[in-house]
C-alpha positions in Angstrom: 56.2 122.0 61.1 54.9 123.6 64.4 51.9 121.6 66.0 48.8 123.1 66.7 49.2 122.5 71.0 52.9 123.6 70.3 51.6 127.2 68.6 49.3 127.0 71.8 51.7 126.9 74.2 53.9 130.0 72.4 50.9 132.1 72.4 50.9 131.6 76.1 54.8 132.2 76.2 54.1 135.4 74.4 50.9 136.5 76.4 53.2 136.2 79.9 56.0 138.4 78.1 53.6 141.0 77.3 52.1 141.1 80.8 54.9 141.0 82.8 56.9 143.6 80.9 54.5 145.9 80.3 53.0 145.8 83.6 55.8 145.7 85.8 56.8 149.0 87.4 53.5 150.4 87.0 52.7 152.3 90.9 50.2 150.0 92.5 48.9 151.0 96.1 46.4 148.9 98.5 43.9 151.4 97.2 44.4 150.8 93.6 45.0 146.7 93.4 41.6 145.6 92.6 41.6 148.2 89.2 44.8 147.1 88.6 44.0 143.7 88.4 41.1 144.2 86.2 43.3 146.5 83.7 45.9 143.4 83.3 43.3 141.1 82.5 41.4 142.7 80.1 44.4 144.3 78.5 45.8 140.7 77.7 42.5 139.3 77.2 42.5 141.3 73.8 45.4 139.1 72.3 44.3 136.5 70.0 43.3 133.5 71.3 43.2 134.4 75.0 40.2 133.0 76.6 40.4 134.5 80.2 42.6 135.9 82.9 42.3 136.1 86.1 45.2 138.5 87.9 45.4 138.4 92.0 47.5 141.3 93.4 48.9 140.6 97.2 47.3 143.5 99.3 49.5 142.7 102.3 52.6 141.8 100.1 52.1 145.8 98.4 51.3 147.5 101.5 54.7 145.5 102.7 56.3 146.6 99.9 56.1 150.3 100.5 59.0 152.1 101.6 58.6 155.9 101.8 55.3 158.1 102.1 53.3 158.4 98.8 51.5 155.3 99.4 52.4 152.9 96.7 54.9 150.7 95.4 55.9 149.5 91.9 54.3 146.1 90.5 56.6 143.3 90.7 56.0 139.3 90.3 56.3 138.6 93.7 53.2 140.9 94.1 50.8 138.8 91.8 49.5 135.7 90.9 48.5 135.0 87.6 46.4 132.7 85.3 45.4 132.2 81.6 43.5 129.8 79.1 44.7 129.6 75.6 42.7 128.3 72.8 44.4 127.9 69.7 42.9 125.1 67.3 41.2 123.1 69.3 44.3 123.2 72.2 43.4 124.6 75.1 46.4 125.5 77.3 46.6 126.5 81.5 49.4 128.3 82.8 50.4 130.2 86.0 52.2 132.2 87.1 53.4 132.6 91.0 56.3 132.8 93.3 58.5 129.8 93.3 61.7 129.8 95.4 61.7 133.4 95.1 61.0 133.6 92.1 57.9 135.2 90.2 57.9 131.4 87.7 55.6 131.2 84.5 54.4 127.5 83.7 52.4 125.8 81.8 49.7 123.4 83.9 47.8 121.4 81.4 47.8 121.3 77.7 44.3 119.7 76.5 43.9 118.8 72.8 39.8 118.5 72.0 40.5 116.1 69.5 40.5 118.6 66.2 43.7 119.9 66.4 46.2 119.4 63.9 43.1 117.8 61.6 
């Protein structure tokens, strides 16, 4: 039997998929971050039992990132930090996602049970 902060924590698991492989290689420019940003979270935000994300796209690290001249560059972890709640069944569950020895990790932070779940 799966545990109520154990279904938690795959909801999270599947929430990170979903963002980071629909989302990367989409053309992001310094102009068109901030939209960006806002499409990713509320596009996730829809999933069941997403409370919020918040999605922070690296200006300088895309304007880096741009190699030739129409003025953008395609979305990649390195150019985006990322958090979510989960609420499943009383679990609430943190994760994050930024660069960690070069590389764009997904973790979870903190796992809180209120106390109901698996009642």
């Amino acid at each position: 039997m799966v545990t109520d902060a154990q279904q938690a924590c795959f909801e999270a698991g599947i929430k990170f998929g979903s963002l980071y492989h629909q989302f990367a290689g989409t053309p992001v420019s310094p102009r068109s971050t901030r939209s960006l940003e806002t499409a990713i979270a509320e596009s996730i935000e829809n999933q069941p039992f997403c409370e919020s994300v918040t999605v922070a796209i690296d200006d300088d690290a895309v304007a880096a990132d741009i190699a030739h001249d129409n003025g953008y560059t395609e979305l990649s972890g390195h150019l985006m930090q990322v958090q979510m709640r989960i609420v499943y069944e009383g679990v609430t569950v943190r994760t994050r996602m930024e660069m960690e020895d070069g590389y764009p990790l997904m973790k979870l932070v903190e796992v809180i049970d209120d106390g109901t779940a698996d009642a």
